[in-house]
N, C-alpha and C positions, 0 to 999 in steps of 0.2 A: 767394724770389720765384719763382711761376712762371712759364715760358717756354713763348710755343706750341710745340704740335709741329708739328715737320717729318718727315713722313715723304717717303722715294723710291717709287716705284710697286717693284711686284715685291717687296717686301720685308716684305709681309704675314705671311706664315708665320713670319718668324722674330722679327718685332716682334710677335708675341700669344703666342710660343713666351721670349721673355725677358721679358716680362711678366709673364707665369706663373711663370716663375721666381724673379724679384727679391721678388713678391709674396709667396712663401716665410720669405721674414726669415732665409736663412741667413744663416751671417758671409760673408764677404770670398772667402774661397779656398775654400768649396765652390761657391759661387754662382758663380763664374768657371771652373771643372771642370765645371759643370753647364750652363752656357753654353755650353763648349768642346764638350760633345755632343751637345748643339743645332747646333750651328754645324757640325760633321761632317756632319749628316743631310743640312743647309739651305744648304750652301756655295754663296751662289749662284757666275751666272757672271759676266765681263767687264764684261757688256753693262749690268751693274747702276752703269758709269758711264759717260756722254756719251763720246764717240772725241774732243771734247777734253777733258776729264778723264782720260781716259786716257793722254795727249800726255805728262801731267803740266812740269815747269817746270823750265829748266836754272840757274835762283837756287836750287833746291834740291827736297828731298823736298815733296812739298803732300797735308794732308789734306780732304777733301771729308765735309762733315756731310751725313748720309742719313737719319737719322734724329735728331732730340733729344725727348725730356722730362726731367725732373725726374729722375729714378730711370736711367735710363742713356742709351748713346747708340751711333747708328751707325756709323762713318765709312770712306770708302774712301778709302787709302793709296798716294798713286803714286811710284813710286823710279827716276829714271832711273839707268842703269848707273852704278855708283861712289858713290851718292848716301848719305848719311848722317847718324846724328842725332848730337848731341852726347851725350856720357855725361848719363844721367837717371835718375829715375825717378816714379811716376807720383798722380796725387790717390786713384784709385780701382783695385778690381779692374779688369783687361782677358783678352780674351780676342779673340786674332789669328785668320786664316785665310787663307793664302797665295793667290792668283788664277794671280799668273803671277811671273817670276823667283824669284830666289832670295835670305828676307831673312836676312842672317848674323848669328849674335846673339852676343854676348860679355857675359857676367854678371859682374857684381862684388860685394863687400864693401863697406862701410862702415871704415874701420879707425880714421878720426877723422881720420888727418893724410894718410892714404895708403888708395886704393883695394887691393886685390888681387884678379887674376883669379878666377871660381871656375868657370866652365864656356864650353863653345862649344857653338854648334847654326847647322846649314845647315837654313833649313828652305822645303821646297819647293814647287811647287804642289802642292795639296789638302791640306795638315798643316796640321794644325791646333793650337794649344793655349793654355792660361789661366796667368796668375800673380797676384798683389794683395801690397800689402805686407804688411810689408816685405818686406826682400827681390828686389826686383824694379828693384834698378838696372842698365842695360845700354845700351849701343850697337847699335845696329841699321845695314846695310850692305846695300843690295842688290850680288852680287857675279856676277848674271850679266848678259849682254851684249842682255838686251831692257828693257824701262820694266819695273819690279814693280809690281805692285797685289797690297795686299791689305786685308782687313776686318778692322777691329777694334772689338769691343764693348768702351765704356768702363759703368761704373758710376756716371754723374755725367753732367750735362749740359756737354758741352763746347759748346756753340753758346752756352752763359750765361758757362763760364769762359773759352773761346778757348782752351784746350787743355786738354790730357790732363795735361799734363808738372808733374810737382809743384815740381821740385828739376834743376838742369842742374848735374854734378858738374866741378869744376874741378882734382882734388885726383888728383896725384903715382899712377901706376899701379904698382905694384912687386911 
């Protein structure tokens, strides 16, 4: 089914810049690296959400749809200090881009009965980068002491599905 789009002002350049891209027909994980260098050049700034959306919400992390079609999607990410997702991961490629704070990422495994760590990353304003499945289950943490925002290009409309998140992991960390 398709869904109108919703595009945010300001964010031209990089909605005909991942348009171009999707329209490519790579798989998954180059098309989310090739976003990710997009998204370097075109990071926008702050302002690319409302000062209240940027307040973001003390029931938790909140995402803001900026963008949807069919084929990918916008969104700005607000984290007030401590804020956090459940272990997940995701329907589509993504590709992040920090604004402000810092989002702390912890990677995992699959092991079937038990997760296991497999990396950490701080990552901070202006870094940027891409992942797709599999592979891409992780906890996210904003761990410094202002609200975090950042952008993330999903590969999927999330204004059709209402999130990103494929899978919320319940399962033993060891």
């Amino acid at each position: 089914m398709k869904t109108a789009t919703i595009t945010r002002p300001g964010l031209d350049v990089l909605v005909r810049g991942v348009s171009r891209i999707v329209a490519r027909g790579l798989g998954a994980r180059p098309t989310a690296f090739a976003v990710a260098d997009l998204l370097r050049d075109h990071l926008p700034g702050l302002d690319v959400l409302t000062p209240d959306e940027r307040e973001g919400s003390p029931g938790g992390y909140v995402s803001h749809v900026l963008h949807a079609e069919d084929r990918f999607s916008i969104c700005g990410v607000v984290w007030r200090p401590g804020q956090e997702t459940p272990v997940h991961d995701h329907v589509s490629w993504c590709t992040f881009g920090i604004l402000s704070g810092i989002e702390y990422e912890i990677l995992y495994r699959d092991m079937g009965d038990h997760l296991i760590e497999i990396g950490r990353a701080a990552n901070d304003p202006g870094e940027v980068s891409g992942f797709a499945p599999p592979g891409d289950i992780h906890r996210v943490r904003n761990t410094s002491d202002e609200v975090g925002v950042s952008l993330h290009v999903y590969g999927a409309d999330v204004a059709r599905l209402g999130s990103s998140v494929r899978r919320v992991y319940d399962l033993p960390v060891r």
